[in-house]
RODO-2510 file (C-alpha; in nm, 4 decimals, decimal comma):
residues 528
     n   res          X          Y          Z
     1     x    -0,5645     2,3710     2,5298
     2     x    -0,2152     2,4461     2,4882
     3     x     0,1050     2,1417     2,5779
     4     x     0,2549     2,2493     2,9068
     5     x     0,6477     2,2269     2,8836
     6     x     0,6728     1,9648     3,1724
     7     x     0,4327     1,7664     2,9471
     8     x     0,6760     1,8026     2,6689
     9     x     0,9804     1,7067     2,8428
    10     x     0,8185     1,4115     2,9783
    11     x     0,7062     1,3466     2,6420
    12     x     1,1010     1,3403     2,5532
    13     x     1,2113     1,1456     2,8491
    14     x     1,2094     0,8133     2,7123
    15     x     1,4235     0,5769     2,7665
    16     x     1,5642     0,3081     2,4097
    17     x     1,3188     0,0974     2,3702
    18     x     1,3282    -0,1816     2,0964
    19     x     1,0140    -0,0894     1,9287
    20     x     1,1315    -0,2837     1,5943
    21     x     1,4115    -0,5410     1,4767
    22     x     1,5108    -0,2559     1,2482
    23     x     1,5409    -0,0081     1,5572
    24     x     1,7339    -0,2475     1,7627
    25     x     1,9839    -0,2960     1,4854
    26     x     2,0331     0,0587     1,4599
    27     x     2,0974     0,0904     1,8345
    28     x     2,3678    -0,2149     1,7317
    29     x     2,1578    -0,4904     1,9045
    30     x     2,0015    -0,8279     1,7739
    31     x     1,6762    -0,8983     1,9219
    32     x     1,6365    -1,2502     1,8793
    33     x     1,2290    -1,3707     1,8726
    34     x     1,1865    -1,7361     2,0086
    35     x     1,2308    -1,8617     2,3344
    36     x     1,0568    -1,9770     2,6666
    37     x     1,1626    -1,7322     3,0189
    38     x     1,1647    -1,9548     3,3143
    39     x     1,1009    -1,7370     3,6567
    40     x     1,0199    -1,7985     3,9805
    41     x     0,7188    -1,6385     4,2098
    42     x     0,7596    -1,6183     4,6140
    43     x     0,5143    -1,6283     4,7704
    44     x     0,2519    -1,7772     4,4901
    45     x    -0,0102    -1,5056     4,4627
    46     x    -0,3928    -1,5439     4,5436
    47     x    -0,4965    -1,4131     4,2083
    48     x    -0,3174    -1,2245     3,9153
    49     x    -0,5465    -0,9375     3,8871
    50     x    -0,3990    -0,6269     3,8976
    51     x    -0,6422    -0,3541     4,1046
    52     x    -0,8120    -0,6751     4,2522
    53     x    -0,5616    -0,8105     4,4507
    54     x    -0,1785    -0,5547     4,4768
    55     x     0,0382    -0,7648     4,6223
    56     x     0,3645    -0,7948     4,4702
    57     x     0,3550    -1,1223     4,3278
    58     x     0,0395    -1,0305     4,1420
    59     x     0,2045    -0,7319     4,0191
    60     x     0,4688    -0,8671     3,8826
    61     x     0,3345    -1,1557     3,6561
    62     x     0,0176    -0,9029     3,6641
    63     x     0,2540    -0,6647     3,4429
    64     x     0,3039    -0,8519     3,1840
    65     x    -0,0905    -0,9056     3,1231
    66     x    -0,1994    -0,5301     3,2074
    67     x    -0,0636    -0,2159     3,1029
    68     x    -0,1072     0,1391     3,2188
    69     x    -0,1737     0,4787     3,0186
    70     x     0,2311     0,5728     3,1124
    71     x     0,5057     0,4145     3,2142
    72     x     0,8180     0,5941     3,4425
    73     x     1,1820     0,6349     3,4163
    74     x     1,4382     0,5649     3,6822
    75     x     1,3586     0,9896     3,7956
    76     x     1,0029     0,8946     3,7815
    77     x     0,9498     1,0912     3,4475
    78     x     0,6115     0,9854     3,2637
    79     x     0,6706     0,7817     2,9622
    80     x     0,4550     0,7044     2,6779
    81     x     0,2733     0,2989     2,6821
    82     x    -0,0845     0,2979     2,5876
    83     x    -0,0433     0,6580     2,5546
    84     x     0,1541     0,7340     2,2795
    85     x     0,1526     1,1688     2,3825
    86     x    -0,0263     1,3822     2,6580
    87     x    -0,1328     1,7125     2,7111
    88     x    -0,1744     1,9859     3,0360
    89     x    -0,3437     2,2806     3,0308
    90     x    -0,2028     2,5747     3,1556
    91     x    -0,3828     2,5697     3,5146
    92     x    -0,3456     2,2232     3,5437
    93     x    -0,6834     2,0984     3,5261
    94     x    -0,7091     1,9438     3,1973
    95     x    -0,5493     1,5915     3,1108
    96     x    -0,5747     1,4781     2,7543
    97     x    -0,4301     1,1660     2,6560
    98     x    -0,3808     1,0305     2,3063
    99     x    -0,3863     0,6535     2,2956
   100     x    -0,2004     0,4203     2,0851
   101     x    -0,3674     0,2834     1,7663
   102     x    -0,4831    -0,0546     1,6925
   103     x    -0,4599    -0,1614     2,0823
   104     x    -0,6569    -0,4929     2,1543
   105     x    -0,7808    -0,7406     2,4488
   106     x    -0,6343    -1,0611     2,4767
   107     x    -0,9758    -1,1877     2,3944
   108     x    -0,9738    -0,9713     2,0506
   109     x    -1,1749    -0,6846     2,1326
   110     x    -1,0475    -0,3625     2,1036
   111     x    -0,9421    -0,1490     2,3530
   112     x    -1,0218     0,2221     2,2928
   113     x    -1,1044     0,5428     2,5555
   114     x    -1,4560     0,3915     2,6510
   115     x    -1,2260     0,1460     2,8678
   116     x    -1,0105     0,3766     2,9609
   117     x    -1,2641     0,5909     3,1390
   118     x    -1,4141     0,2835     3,2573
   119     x    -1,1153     0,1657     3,4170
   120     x    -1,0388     0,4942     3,6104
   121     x    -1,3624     0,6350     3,6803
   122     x    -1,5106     0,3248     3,7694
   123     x    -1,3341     0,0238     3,8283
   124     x    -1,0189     0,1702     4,0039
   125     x    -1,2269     0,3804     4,1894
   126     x    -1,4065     0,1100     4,3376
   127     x    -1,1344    -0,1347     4,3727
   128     x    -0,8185     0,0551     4,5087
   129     x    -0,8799     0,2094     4,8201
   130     x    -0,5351     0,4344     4,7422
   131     x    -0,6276     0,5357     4,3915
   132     x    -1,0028     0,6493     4,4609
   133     x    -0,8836     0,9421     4,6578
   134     x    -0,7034     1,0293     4,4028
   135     x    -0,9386     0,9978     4,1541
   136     x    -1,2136     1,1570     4,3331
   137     x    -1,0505     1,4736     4,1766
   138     x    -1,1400     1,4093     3,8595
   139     x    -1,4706     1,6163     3,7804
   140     x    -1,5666     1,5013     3,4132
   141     x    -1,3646     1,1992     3,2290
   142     x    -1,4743     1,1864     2,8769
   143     x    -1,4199     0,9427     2,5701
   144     x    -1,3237     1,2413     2,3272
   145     x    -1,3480     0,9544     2,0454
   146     x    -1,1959     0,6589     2,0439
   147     x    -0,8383     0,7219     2,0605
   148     x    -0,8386     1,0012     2,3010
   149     x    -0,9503     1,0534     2,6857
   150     x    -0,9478     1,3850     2,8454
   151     x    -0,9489     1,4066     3,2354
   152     x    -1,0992     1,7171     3,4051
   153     x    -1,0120     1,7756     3,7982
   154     x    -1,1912     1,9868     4,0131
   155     x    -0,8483     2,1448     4,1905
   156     x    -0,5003     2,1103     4,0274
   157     x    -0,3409     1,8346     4,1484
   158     x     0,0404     1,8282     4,1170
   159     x     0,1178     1,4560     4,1123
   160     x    -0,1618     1,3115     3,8975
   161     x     0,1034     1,2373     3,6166
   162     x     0,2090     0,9393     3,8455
   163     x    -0,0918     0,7581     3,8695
   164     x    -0,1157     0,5583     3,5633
   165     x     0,1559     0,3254     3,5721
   166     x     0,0342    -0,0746     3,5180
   167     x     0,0480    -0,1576     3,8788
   168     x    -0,1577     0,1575     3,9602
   169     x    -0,3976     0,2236     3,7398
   170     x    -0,3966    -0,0930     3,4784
   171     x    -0,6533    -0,0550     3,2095
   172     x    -0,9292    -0,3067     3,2097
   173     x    -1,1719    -0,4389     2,9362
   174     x    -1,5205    -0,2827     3,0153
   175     x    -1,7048    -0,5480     2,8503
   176     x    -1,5640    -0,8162     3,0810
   177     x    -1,6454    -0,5771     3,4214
   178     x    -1,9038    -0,3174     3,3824
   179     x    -2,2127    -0,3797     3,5467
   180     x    -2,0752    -0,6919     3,7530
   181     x    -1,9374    -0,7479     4,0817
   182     x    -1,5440    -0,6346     3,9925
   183     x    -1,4002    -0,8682     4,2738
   184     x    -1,6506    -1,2018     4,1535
   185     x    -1,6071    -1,1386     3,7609
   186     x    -1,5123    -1,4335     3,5464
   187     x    -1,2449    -1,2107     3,4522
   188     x    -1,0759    -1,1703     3,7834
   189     x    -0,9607    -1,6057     3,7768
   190     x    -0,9103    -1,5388     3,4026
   191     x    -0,6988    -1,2058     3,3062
   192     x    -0,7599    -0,9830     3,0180
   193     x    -0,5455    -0,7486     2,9423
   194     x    -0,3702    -0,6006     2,7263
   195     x    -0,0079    -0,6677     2,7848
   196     x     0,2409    -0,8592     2,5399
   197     x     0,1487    -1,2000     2,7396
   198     x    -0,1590    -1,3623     2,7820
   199     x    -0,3070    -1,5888     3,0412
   200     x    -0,2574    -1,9008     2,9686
   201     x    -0,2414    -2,1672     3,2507
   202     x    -0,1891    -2,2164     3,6328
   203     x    -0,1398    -2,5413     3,8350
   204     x    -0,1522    -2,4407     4,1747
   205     x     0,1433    -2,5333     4,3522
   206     x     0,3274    -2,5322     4,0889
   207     x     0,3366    -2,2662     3,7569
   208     x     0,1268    -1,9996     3,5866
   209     x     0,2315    -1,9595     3,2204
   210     x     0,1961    -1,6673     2,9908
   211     x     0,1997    -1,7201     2,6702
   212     x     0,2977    -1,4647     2,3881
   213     x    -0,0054    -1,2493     2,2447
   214     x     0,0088    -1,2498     1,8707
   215     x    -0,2043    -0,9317     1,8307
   216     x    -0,0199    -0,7291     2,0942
   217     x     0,0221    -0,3334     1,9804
   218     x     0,3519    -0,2774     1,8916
   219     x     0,4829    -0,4684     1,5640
   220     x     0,7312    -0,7835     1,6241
   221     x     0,6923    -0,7859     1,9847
   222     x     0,7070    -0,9411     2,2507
   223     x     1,0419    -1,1572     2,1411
   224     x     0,9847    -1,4129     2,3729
   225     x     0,7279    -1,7028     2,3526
   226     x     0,6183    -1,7862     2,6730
   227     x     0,6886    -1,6603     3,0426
   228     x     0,6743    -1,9417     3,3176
   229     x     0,6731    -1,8559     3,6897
   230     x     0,7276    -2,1519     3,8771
   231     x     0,6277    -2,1913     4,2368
   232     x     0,9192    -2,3068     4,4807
   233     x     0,8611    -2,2394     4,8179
   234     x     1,1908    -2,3546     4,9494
   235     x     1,4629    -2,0846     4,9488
   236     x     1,7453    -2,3080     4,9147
   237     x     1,5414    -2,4899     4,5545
   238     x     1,5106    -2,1322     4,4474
   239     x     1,8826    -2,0518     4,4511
   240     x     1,9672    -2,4199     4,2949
   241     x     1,7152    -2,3374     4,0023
   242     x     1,8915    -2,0407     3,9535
   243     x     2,2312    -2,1585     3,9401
   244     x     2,1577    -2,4372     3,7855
   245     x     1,9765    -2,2703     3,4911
   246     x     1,6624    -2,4153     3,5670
   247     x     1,5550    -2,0485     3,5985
   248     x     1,7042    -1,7560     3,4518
   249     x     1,5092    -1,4910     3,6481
   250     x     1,4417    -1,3879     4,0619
   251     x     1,3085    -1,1229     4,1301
   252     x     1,1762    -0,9488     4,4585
   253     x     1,1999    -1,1631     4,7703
   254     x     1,3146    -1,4916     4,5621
   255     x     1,6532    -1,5103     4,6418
   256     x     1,7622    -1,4770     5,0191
   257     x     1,9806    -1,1409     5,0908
   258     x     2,2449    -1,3653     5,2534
   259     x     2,2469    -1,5800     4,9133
   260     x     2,3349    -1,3076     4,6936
   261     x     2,6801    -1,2248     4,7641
   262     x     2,7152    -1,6164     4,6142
   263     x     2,5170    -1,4682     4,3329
   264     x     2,7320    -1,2071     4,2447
   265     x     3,0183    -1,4126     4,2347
   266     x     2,8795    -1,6151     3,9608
   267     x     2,9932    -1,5407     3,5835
   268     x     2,6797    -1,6257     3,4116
   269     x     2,4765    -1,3993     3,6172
   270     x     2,3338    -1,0445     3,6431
   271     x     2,2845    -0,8636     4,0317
   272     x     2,0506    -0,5579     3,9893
   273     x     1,8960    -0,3754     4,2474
   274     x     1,7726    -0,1222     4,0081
   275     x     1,4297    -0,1071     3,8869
   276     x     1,2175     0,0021     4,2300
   277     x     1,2706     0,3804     4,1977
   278     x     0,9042     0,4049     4,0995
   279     x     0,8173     0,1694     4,3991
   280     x     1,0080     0,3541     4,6871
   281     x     0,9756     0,0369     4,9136
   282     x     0,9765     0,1394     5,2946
   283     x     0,9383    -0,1859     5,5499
   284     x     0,8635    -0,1496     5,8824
   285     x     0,6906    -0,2493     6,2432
   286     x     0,3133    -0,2472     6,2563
   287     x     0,1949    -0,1800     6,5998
   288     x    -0,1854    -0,2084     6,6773
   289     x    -0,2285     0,0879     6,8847
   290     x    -0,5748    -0,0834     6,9920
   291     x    -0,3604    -0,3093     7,2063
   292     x    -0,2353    -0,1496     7,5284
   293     x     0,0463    -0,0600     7,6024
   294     x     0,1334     0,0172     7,2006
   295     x    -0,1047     0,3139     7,2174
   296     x     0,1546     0,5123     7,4327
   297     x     0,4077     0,6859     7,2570
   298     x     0,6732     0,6183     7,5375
   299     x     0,6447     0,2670     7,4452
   300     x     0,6640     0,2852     7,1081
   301     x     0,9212     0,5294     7,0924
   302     x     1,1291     0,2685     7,3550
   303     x     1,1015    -0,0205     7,1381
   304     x     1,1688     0,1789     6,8322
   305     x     1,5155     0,2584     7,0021
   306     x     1,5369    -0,1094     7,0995
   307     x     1,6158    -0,1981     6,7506
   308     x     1,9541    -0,1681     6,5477
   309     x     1,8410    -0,0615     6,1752
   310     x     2,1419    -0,0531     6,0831
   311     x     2,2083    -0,4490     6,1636
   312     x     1,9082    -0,5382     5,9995
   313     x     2,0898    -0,3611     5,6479
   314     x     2,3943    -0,4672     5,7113
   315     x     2,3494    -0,8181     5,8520
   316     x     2,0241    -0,9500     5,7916
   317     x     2,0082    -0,7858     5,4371
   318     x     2,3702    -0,7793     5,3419
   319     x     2,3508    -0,4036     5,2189
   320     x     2,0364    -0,4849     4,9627
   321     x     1,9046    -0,1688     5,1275
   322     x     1,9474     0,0926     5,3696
   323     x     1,8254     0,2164     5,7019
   324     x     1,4743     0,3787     5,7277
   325     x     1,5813     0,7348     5,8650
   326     x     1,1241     0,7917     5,9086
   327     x     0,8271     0,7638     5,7270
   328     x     0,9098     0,8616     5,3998
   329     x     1,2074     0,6922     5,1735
   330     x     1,4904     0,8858     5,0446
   331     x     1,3647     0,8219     4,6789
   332     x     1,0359     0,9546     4,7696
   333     x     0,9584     1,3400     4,6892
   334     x     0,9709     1,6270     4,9592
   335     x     1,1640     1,3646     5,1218
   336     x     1,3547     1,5589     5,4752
   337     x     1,6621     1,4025     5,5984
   338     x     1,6037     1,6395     5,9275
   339     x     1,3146     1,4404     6,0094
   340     x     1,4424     1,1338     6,2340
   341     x     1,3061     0,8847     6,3730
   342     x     1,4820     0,7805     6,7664
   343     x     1,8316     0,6221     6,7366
   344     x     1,9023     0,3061     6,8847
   345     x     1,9701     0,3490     7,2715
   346     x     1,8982     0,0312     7,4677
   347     x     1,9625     0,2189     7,7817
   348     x     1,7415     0,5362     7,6968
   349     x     1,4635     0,2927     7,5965
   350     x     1,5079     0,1623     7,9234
   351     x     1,4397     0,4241     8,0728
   352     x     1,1359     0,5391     7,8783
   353     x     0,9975     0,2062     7,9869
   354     x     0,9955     0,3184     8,3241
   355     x     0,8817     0,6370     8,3176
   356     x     0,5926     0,4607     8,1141
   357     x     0,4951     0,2567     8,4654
   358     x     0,5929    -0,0852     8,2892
   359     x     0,8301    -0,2372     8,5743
   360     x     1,0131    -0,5716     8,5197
   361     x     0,8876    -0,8434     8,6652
   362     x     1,1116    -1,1027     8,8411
   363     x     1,1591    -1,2783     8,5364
   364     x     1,2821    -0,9016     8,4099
   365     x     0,9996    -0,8678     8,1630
   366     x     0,7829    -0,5812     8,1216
   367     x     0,4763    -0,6861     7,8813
   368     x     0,4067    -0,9332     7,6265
   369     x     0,2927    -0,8709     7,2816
   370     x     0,2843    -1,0978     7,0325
   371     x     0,4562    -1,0695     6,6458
   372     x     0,2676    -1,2013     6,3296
   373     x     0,5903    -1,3167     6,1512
   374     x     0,5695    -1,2044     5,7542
   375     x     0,5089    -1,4769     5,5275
   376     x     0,7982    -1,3786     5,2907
   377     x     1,1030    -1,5670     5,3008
   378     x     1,3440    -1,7056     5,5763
   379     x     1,5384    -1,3407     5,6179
   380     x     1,1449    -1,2429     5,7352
   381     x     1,2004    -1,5231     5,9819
   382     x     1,5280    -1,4420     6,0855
   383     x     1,3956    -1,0989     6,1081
   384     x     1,1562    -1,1842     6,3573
   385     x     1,3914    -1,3945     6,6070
   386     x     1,6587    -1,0364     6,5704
   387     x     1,3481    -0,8335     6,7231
   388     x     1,2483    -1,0412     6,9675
   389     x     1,6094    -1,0226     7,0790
   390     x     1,6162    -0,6716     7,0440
   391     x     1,2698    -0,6304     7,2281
   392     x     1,3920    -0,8727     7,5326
   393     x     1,7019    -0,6652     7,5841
   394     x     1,4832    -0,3644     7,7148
   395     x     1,2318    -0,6223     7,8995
   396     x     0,9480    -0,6876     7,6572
   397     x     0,8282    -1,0800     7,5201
   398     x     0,7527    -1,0823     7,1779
   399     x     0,6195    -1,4149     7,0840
   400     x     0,6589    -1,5085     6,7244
   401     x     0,3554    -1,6139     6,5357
   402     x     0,3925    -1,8338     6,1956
   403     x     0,0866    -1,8471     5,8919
   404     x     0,0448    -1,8913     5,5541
   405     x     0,0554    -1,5840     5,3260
   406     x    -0,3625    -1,5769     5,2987
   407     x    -0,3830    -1,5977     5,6640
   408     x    -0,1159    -1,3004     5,7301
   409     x    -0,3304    -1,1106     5,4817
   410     x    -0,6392    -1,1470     5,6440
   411     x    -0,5501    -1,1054     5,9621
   412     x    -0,3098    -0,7478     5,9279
   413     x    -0,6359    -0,6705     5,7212
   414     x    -0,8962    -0,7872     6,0279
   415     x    -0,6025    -0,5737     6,2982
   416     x    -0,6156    -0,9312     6,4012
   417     x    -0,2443    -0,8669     6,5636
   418     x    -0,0519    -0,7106     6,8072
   419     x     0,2710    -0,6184     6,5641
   420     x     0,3676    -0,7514     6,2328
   421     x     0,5911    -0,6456     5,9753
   422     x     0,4897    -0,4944     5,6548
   423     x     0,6280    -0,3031     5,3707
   424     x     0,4656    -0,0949     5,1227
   425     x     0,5334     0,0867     4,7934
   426     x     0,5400     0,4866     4,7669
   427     x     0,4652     0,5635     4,4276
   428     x     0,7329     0,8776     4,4187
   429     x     0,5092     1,1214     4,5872
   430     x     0,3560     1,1306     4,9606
   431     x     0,0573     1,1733     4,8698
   432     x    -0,0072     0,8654     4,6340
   433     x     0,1982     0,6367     4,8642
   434     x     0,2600     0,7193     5,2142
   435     x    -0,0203     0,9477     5,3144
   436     x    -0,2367     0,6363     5,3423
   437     x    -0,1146     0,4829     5,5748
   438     x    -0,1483     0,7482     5,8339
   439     x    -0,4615     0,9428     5,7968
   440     x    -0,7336     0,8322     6,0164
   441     x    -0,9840     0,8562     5,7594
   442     x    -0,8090     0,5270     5,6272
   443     x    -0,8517     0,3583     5,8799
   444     x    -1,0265     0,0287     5,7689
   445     x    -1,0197    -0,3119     5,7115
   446     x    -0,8388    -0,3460     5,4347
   447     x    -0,4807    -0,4731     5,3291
   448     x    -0,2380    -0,1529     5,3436
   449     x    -0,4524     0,0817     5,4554
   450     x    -0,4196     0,2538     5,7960
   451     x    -0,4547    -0,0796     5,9883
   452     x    -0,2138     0,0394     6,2730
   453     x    -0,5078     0,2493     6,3791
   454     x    -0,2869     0,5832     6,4608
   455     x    -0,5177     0,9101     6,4559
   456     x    -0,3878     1,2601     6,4892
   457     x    -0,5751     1,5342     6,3422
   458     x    -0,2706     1,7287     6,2760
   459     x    -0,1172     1,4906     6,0473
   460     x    -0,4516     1,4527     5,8679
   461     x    -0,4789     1,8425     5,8016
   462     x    -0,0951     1,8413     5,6666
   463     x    -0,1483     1,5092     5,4706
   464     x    -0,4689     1,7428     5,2865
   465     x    -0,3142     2,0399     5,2712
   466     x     0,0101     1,8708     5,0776
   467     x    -0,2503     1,7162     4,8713
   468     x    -0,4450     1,9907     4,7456
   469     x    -0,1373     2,2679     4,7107
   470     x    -0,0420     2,2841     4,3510
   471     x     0,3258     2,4865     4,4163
   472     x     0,6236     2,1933     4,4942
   473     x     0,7866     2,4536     4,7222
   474     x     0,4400     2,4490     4,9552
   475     x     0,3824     2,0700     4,9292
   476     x     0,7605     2,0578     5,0430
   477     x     0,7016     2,2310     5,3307
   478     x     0,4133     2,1091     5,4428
   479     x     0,5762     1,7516     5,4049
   480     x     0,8732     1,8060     5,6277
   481     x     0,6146     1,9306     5,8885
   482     x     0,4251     1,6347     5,8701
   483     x     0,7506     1,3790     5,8827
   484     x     0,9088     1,5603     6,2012
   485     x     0,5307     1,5328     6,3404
   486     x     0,5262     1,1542     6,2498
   487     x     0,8817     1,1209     6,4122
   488     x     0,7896     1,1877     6,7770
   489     x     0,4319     1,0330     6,7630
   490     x     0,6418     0,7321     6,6125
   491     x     0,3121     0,5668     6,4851
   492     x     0,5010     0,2564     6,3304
   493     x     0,8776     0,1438     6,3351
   494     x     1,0686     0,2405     6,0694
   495     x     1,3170    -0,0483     5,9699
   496     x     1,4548    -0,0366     5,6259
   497     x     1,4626     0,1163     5,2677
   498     x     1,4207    -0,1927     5,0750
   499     x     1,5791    -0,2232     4,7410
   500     x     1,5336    -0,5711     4,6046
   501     x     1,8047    -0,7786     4,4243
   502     x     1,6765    -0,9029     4,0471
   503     x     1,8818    -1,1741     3,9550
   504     x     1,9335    -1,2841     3,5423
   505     x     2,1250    -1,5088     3,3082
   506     x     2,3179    -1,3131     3,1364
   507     x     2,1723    -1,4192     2,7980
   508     x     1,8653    -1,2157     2,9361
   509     x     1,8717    -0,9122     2,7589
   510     x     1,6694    -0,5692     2,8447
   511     x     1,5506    -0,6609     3,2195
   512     x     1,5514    -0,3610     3,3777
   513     x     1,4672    -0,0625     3,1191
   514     x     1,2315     0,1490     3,3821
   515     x     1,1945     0,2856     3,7269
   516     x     0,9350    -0,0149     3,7677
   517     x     1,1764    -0,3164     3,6906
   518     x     1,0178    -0,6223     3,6803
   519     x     0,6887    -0,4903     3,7095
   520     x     0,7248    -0,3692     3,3018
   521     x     0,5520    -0,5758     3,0493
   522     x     0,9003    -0,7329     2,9130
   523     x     0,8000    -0,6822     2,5573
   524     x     1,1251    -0,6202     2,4649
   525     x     1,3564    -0,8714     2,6704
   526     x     1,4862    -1,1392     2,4691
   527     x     1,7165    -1,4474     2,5257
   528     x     2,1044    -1,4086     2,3293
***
């Protein structure tokens, strides 16, 4: 088995990282060790287990308790984390990883390539609907011994190197999972990973605290003590804590877009919207295509142009973003800028409408659909009010529909709605992050699958072609077919490229040092 030169330069693209106090100082920074991080969560998640539940709250405290065999920069090169080097063979069917040394389990045990397997062959397979078709490539995964894995596929497949980030494929203890129900293991209320920060506590309502893990892998780190994530549903608390140095870290949805303008005018603070390169967030419009009349494409296609994406940026988001052009974002590979989705034309939607056989009544409205408002944040909210604007200018009565973040969860999941919003994360290649949310063969009940229920067989043999060809210049092909195919059946609305503001004292010190953000472990941020 011979080192593959992409393998090599991956190996190479890594980004500083302050392995040591004597490697910081050479880089001409002072870690200092010590210290408590205050955060904030929005929405509180249902659990923290990573693979069990993927929302992004549980991600992001999730990433601090799990790691993954890699770790990506902001160009979505593979970086070494419990993998210290990699090899490819030269057809691309052979995957060997060498893991770090002296790993461990919060709970002491240590963590070598039996868990590993474990954790791909078995428990992600079972758990994550996205990564089992991935992984149902793999032929043969083997403990070579207990510091090195090798993966064996059964067709080359060109994006596998992307899979094994924390909030993809986080690495589990098998002694805590294997021959139990995964989703009812003690484990699952009580994480073990093994990340810089340990489980420590959670009052409901109000905190979960991580607390520094003595025996983590890499000598002198993490710097901090503790990590608290404080649960404060109100926006307006949230921005107070932060200005008022209650907190000294938002992330994700925790600070309003309007707010942040405020934000950046501060001295003591930090605006990123760096850090989500890896994510590729893309939000837009469910529609149920069970419910009539969203299973014509004249009526999607209508309300799609009903909508002004570039208010929602601009206005609703205050630029922390940018316009969906389709299905796939801009940061997402084989990405085709050709491929776009209707413009807004009120009066062309109109007329669509008509031709559709869905006449204004004398109160000048066509149909009635109802929204089920996401659970997010007041700009979700304000969101939802803009569309049904936008939808009543053409004729149509969406009626708004307020729950709690468990009930919007299990009801997208149940296609328990007419049209809801949603956004999900595309992993830096179609076929680990958009492809499944189109195919009908993933169609199912679950939470960011295929719940829209939109079936063409066309799109299904593209999606499968792109995913088995091994040369970029096919896959790229075969993707921009597929987008300008999912741009006049107009399966969903495209609204917005989200990019999400991460807010920091500055006396925080290495926040964002990935393509993953705040989803990294933060065993090297510190407090000046």
């Amino acid at each position: 088995m011979t080192v593959s030169r992409r393998g090599l330069m991956a190996a190479a693209a890594v980004l500083p990282v302050l392995w040591r106090v004597e490697d910081a100082i050479a880089q001409g920074v002072q870690p200092k060790r010590g210290g408590t991080l205050n955060s904030i969560v929005n929405p509180e998640p249902p659990i923290l287990h990573v693979g069990i539940n993927n929302q992004a709250p549980t991600l992001i405290i999730g990433g601090k308790i799990f790691q993954g065999l890699l770790r990506y920069d902001a160009k979505l090169n593979p970086m070494p984390e419990l993998a210290k080097s990699w090899e490819v063979s030269p057809d691309g069917l052979e995957y060997t990883f060498h893991l770090q040394e002296n790993v461990k389990f919060h709970d002491g045990k240590p963590m070598t390539a039996d868990d590993v397997v474990f954790s791909i062959m078995k428990f992600h397979m079972e758990v994550s609907p996205r990564a089992r078709g991935v992984f149902a490539r793999i032929k043969e995964g083997v403990a070579v011994n207990p510091t090195t894995v090798k993966f064996v596929l059964s067709e080359p497949f060109e994006p596998f190197l992307l899979m094994f980030d924390n909030t993809v494929s986080a690495i589990v203890p098998k002694h805590l999972f294997d021959g139990q129900d995964y989703r009812q293991a003690p484990a699952v209320q009580k994480p073990v990973g093994t990340g810089p920060f340990k489980f420590a506590e959670w009052q409901r309502g109000n905190f979960i605290r991580l607390e520094r893990f003595d025996e983590y892998w890499k000598p002198g780190q993490p710097y901090l003590d503790a990590i608290i994530y404080r649960v404060v549903p109100d926006s307006q608390s949230r921005r107070l804590a932060l200005e008022s140095g209650q907190v000294q870290l938002t992330q994700s949805n925790d600070i309003e877009p309007f707010d942040v303008p405020q934000m950046r005018a501060r001295p003591n603070l930090e605006v990123k919207t760096t850090g989500w390169e890896y994510m590729g967030p893309l939000m837009w419009m469910d529609f149920n295509h069970r419910v009539k009349p969203l299973d014509d494409v004249r009526v999607r296609r209508a309300l799609t142009m009903a909508v002004n994406r570039d208010f929602i940026a601009q206005r609703l988001w205050f630029g922390i973003g940018k316009p969906a052009t389709g299905p796939f974002h801009s940061a997402t590979r084989f990405y085709d800028a050709s491929a776009k989705a209707p413009a807004y034309n009120v009066e062309a939607a109109k007329k669509l409408l008509d031709e559709a056989g869905l006449k204004p009544n004398g109160q000048g409205v066509r149909f009635t659909i109802k929204h089920l408002s996401l659970p997010y944040g007041e700009v979700f909210t304000r969101l939802g009010e803009f569309l049904r604007q936008s939808f009543r200018q053409v004729g149509v009565d969406l009626q708004l529909e307020s729950v709690d973040v468990g009930t919007w969860s299990q009801r997208t999941a149940n296609w328990e709605f007419d049209t809801t919003i949603n956004y999900l994360y595309q992993y830096g290649d179609p076929t680990l992050g958009v492809e499944r949310s189109y195919v009908s063969t993933n169609i199912k009940k679950i939470l960011f699958s295929n719940v829209a229920g939109y079936e063409n067989p066309k799109v299904d043999d593209l999606f499968k072609q792109g995913r088995d060809a091994a040369d970029p210049k096919v896959r790229q092909q075969v993707f921009s077919e597929v987008q300008k195919l999912l741009v006049e059946d107009v399966p969903l609305l495209w609204l917005m490229e989200m990019s999400f503001p991460t807010i920091y004292d500055k006396k925080l010190n290495n926040v964002i040092t990935s393509g993953s953000g705040v989803h990294a472990s933060f065993d090297d941020v510190f407090l000046a």
